[in-house]
C-alpha positions in Angstrom: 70.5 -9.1 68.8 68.4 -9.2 65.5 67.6 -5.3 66.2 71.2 -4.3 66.6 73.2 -1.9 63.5 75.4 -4.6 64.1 73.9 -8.3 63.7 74.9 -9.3 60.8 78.5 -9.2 62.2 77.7 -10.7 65.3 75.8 -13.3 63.4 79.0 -14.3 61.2 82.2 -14.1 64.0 80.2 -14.5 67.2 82.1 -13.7 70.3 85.0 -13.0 68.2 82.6 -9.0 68.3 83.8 -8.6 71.7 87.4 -8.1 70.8 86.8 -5.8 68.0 84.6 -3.7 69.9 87.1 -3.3 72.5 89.7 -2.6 70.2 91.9 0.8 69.4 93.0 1.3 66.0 95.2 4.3 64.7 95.2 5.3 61.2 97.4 7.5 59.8 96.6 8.9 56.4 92.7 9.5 55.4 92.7 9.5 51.9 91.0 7.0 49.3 93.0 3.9 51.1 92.7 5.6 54.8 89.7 7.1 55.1 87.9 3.4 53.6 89.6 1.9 56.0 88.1 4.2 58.8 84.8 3.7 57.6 85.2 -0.3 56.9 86.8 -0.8 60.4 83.8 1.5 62.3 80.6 -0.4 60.6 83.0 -3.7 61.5 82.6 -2.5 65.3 85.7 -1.1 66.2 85.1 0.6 69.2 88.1 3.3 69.5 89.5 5.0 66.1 92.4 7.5 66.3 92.4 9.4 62.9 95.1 11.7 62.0 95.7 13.9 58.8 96.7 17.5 58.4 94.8 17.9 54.8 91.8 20.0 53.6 89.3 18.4 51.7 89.7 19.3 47.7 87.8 18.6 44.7 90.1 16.6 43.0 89.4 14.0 46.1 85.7 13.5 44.8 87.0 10.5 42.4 88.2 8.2 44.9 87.7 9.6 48.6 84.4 7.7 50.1 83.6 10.9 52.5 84.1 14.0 50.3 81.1 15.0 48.4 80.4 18.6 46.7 79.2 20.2 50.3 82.6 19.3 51.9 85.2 20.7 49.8 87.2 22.5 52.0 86.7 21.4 55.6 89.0 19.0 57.6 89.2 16.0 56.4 89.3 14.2 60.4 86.9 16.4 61.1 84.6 15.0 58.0 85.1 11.5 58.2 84.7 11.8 62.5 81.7 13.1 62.2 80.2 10.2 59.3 81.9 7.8 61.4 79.8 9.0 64.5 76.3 9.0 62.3 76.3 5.1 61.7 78.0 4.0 64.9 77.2 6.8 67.8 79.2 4.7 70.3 82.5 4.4 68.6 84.7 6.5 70.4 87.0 9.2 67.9 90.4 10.7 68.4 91.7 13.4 65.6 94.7 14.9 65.1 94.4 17.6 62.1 98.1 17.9 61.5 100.8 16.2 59.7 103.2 14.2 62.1 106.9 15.1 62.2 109.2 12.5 64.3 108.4 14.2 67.0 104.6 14.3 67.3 104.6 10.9 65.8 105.8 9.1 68.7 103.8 11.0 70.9 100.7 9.8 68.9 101.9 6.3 69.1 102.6 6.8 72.6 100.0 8.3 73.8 96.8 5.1 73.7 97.6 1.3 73.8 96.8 0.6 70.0 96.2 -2.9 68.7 97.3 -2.2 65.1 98.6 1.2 63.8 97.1 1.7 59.7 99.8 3.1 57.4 97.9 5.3 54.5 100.7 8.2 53.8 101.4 8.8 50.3 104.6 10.6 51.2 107.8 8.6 51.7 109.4 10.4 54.7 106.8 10.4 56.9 105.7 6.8 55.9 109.0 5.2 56.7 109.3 7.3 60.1 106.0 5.7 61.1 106.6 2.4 60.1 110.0 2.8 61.5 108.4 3.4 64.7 105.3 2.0 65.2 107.9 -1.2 64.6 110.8 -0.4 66.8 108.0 0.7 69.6 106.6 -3.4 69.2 103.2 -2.2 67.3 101.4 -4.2 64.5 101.8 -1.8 61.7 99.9 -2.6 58.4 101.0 -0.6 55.3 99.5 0.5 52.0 101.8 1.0 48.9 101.0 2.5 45.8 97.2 2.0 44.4 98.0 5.1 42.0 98.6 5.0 38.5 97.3 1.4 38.5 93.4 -0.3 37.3 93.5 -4.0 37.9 91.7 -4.9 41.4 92.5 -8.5 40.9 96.3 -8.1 41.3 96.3 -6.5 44.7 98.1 -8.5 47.3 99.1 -8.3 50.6 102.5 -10.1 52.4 105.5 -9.3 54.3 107.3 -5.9 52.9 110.0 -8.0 52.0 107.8 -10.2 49.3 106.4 -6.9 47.5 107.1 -6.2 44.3 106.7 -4.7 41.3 105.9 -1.4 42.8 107.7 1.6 42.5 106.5 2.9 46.1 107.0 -0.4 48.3 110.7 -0.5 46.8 112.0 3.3 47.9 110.4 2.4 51.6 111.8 -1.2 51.7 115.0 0.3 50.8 114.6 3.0 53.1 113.8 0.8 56.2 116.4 -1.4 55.3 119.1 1.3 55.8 117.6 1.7 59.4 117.5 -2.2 60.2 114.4 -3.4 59.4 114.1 -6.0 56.5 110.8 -7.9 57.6 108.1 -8.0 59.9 105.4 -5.5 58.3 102.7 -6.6 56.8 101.8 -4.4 53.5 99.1 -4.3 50.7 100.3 -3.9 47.4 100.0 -4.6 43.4 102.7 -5.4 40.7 100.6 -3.8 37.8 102.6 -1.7 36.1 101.6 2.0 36.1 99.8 3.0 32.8 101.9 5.0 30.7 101.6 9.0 31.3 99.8 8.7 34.2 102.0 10.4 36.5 103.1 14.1 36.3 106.0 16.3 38.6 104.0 18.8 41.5 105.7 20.9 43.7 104.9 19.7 47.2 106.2 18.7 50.9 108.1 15.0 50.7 106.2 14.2 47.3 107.6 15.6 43.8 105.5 13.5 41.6 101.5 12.7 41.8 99.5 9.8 40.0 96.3 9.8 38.3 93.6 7.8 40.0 90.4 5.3 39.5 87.8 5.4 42.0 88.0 1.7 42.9 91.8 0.9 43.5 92.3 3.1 46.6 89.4 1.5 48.4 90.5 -2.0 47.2 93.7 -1.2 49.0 91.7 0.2 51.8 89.9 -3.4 52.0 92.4 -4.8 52.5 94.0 -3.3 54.9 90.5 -3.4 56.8 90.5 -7.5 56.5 94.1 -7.3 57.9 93.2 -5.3 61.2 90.0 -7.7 61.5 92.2 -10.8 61.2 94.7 -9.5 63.7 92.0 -8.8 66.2 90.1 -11.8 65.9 93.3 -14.3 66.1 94.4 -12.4 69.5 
């Protein structure tokens, strides 16, 4: 064991290993949150990853996105991150879907493999709530990222049940959203009550998003963290 990439986790959760390495993640949503959360969860030993985003990789992801670099701008993002993922563990086994889900290839993404937690990392509130909405109804551990934009304090992240968050903008439009379709409780989310500096956010011009926030490096992947810790605790305590 003491020549394995992976010994220092073996060394601190045992045979605990064996479940994560024989588990099946999806993660929907590979941005600063998502795509740390891909690269957490594959040098944690995950052993099957389903990535799915529909984006190009663009400068303006170099200040917070751990796999875009100057060489990469763009390229797919699944395609990117797949193949980083597959130069430090060449074992994990890598689904991508280089789209962006409607309802209707949604639940055939979360139908289609036996998933032990679906990763929420849409920025966009329509397609968020459908696949919260979903990955609940269809009896799936969902975890969720709110808002990390627009916000610099690492040490007021928190995570809880949706129906604790507050304080952000973000986790209240999808609480009230998923409320109106019967779901109060019962996801798990990440999220901060730091209120958004002032004039950080400007109005765009895009699908199912009208405003966009500026970004520090750190927060994203402090969300992304997280979320990693939550799919690691989830597997473990099976």
């Amino acid at each position: 064991m003491i020549n394995d990439w992976d010994n220092r986790t073996k060394l601190l959760i045992k045979e605990n290993y064996i479940k994560i390495s024989q588990s099946n993640v999806l993660i929907v949503g590979l941005g600063g949150v998502g795509g740390t959360v891909a690269e957490m969860l594959c040098r944690s030993g995950v052993g099957k990853l389903t990535l799915v985003d529909g984006d190009l990789i663009d400068k303006t992801n170099l200040n917070r996105q751990i796999f875009t670099n100057t060489e990469n701008i763009g390229k797919i993002k699944v395609d990117e991150i797949a193949s980083r993922l597959k130069k430090i563990n060449p074992d994990i086994q890598i689904r991508t879907f280089y789209k962006f889900l409607k309802e209707d290839d949604l639940i055939d993404v979360l139908n289609s493999e036996n998933y032990d937690c679906v990763i929420d990392a849409i920025d966009t509130i329509a397609p968020k709530v459908s696949l919260l909405y979903n990955s609940f109804k269809l009896g799936l551990k969902v975890f969720s990222s709110m808002g990390s934009g627009g916000k610099l304090n690492p040490t007021l992240v928190k995570t809880d049940d949706i129906s604790k968050s507050y304080g952000c903008g973000l986790a209240k439009v999808v609480r009230q959203r998923l409320k109106k379709l019967g779901i109060e409780k019962g996801i798990k989310v990440v999220f901060s009550p730091e209120n958004i500096v002032e004039n950080s956010m400007i109005d765009i011009i895009a699908e199912n998003k009208k405003t966009t926030l500026g970004t520090i490096s750190y927060m994203p992947a402090v969300f992304g963290i997280y979320l990693s810790w939550l799919v690691i605790d989830s597997l473990i305590s099976k």
